[in-house]
Each structure stands twice: as C-alpha cells, then as structure tokens.
C-alpha positions in Angstrom: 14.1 -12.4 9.3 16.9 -10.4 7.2 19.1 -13.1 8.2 16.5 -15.6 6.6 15.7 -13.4 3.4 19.7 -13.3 2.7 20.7 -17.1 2.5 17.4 -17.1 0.1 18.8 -14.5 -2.0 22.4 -15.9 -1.9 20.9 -19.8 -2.7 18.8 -18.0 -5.6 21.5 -16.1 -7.0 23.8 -19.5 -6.7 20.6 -21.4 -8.7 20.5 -18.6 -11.5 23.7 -18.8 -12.3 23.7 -22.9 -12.9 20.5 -23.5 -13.9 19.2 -22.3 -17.5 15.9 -21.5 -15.7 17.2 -19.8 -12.4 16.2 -16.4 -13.3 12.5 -17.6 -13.1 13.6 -19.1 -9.7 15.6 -16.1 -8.3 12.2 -13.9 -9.8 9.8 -16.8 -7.7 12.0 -16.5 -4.4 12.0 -12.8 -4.6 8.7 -12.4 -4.8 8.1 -14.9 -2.3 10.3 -13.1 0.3 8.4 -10.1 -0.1 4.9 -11.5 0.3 6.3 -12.9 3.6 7.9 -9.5 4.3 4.9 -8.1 3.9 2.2 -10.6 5.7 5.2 -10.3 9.1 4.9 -6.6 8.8 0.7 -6.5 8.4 1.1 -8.9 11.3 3.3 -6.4 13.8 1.0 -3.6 12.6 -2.0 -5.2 13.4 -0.1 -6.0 17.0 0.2 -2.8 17.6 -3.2 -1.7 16.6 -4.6 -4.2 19.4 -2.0 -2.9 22.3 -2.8 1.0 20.9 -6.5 0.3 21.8 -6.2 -1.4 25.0 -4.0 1.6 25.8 -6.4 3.8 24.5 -4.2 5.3 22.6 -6.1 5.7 19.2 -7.3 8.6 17.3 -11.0 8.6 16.5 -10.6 7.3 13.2 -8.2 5.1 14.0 -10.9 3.5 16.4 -13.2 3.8 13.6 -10.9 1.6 11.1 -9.8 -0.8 14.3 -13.5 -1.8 14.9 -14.2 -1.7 10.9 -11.0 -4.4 10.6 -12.5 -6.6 13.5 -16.2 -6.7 12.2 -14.2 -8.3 9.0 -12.5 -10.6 10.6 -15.1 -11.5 12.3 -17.3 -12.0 9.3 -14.6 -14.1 7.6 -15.5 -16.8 10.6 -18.9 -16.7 10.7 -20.9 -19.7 8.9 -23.3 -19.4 6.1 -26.3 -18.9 8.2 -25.2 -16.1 10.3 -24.3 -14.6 7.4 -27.7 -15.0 5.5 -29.1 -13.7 8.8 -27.0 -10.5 8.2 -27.4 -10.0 5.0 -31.5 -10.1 5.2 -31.0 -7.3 8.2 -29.0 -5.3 6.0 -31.8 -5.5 3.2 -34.4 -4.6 5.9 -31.8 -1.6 6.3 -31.5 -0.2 2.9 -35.2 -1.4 2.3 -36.2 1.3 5.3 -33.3 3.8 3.7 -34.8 3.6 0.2 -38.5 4.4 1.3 -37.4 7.3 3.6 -35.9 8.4 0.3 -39.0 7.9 -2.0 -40.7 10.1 1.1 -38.7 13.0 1.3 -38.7 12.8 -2.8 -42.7 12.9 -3.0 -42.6 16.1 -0.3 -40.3 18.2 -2.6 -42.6 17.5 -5.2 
C-alpha cells in the first residue's frame, strides 16, 4: 500500500509543478490517500475484532462494543419493514419506560 501511496504522491507532486491548478490536485490526491489509508486500516481492525472474539479474547466491553458494531451493520441491511417493525418495538419499550416513570413519580408524591 506505501508502495501505492508513493507513485501517487510522486505523480501529484510532478502535476503541481506543471499544471497552474496542481496544488488543488496534489491537496485532492492527498486526501484521497488518506481516506483509503484509513477505510484499509478500519478494515484490518475490524479483522481483528472478529478473530479476538472467536478466540475469546475480548474484554467485557470490548464484547459489548463488538456486538453493539454488528447489530449496526446489521441494521444497515435490513429493509424498510423490518425496520418499521423495530422501531414500533422500541416505542412499545420507551412507552413501558416512561409509565414506570410517571409511577414511581406519583409514589414520591
């Protein structure tokens, strides 16, 4: 990948220099190499992550944030039904939350 990111560099450099817009180019392909830097590293992280769990391996929050990272990539999939079905379940959640509230409220007073 280093490899890769330094021909870039060198052909921006070599654009900047005859072109009266290269700076704008050499700012576009820096930027560019590190968003790909950065989406290859999230990638190998995430890697990890999967093979530190199979291992067991992972701290207790660590699990926490693992399961928390699949439940959104799993909700990024899911269609607009399923997630109409969720979001109704969660209201019937916070629906139940906010009268056990009103409850213990009224007993204090």
């Amino acid at each position: 990948m280093s490899d890769v990111c330094g021909n870039f560099f060198l052909f921006a450099v070599l654009i900047s220099i005859l072109l009266p817009f290269g700076v704008f180019i050499l700012v576009g392909i820096v930027f560019t190499i590190t968003i790909l830097n950065y989406h290859k590293t999230s990638e190998i992280h995430s890697g990890m992550n999967d093979i530190r769990k199979h291992l067991g391996l992972l701290k207790a929050h660590e699990i926490e944030e693992y399961e928390i990272e699949e439940q959104l990539e799993q909700v990024d999939t899911l269609d607009s039904d399923e997630l109409d079905e969720i979001n109704k379940e969660i209201e019937k959640e916070l629906e139940v939350i906010i009268d056990e509230e009103e409850q213990r409220n009224n007993k204090k007073k």
